[in-house]
C-alpha positions as CSV (number, residue, x, y, z in Angstrom):
1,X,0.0,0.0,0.0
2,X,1.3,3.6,-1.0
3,X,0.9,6.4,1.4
4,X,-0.9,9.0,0.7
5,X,0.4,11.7,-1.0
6,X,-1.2,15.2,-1.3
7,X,-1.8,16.4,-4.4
8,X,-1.8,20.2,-5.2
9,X,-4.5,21.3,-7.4
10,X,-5.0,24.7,-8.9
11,X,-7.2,27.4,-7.5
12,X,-9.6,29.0,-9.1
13,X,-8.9,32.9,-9.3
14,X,-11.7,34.6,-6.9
15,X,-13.7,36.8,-9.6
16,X,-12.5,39.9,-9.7
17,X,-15.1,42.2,-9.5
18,X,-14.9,46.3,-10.8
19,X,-15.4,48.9,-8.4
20,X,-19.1,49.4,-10.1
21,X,-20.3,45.9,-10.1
22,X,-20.5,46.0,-6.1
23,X,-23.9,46.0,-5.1
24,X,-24.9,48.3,-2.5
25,X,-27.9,47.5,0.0
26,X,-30.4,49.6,0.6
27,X,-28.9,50.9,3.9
28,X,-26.0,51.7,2.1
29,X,-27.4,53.2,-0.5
30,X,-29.4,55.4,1.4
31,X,-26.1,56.8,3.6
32,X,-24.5,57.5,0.3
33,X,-27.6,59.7,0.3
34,X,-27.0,61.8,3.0
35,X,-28.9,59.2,5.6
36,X,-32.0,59.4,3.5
37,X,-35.1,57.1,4.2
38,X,-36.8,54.5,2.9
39,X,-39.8,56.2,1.9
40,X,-37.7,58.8,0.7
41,X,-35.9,56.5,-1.9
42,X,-39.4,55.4,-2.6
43,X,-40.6,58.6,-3.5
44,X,-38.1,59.2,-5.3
45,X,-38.6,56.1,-7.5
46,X,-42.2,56.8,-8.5
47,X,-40.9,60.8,-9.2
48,X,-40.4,61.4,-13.0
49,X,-38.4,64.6,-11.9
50,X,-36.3,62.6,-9.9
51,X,-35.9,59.4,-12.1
52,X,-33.7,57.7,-9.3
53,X,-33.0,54.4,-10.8
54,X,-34.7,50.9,-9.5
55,X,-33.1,48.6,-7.7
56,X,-30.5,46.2,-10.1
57,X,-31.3,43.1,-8.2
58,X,-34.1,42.5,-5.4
59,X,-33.5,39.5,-3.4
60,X,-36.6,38.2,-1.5
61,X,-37.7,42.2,-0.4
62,X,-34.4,43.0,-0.1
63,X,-33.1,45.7,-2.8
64,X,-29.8,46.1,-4.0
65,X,-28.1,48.7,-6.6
66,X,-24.8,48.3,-8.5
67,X,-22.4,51.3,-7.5
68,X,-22.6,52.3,-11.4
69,X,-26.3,53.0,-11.5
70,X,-25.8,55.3,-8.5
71,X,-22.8,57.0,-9.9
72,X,-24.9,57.2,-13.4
73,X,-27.4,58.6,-11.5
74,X,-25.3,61.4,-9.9
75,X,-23.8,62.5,-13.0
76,X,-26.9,62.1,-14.6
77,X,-28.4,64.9,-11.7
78,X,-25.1,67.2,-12.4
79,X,-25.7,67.7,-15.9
80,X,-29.3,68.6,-15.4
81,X,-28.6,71.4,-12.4
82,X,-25.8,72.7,-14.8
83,X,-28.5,73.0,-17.4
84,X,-30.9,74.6,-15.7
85,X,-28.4,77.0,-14.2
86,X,-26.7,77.8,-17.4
87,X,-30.6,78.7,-18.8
């Protein structure tokens, strides 16, 4: 009988995810928000003046946002106050 000899496999490499693919909860989200509330991000969702983006993923109630759609959303927000302040 041989005795056991441990074999070395290669590892898979760990994803590597950008900086915009991390999902942020909705606690987190809100903070990034200034500490705003739920039924503040609610509102904002259903106001077409506001246009704050859904939620990427929703897990079982809970909602999540990629850090991309927030940031598109900022510079998205920017661009309109520079318009209207440049009318």
């Amino acid at each position: 009988m041989r005795p056991s000899q441990a074999v070395e496999r290669p590892q898979a490499e760990p994803a590597q995810l950008s900086d915009d693919d991390v999902l942020l909860t909705s606690a987190q989200t809100r903070a990034r928000f200034g500490g705003i509330s739920n039924m503040c991000i609610w509102r904002w969702e259903r106001d077409p003046r506001v246009r704050f983006p859904a939620p990427d993923v929703v897990i079982n109630g809970r909602r999540y946002w990629r850090l991309r759609t927030l940031r598109r959303f900022d510079a998205e927000r920017v661009r309109l106050t520079a318009e209207q302040t440049a009318a």
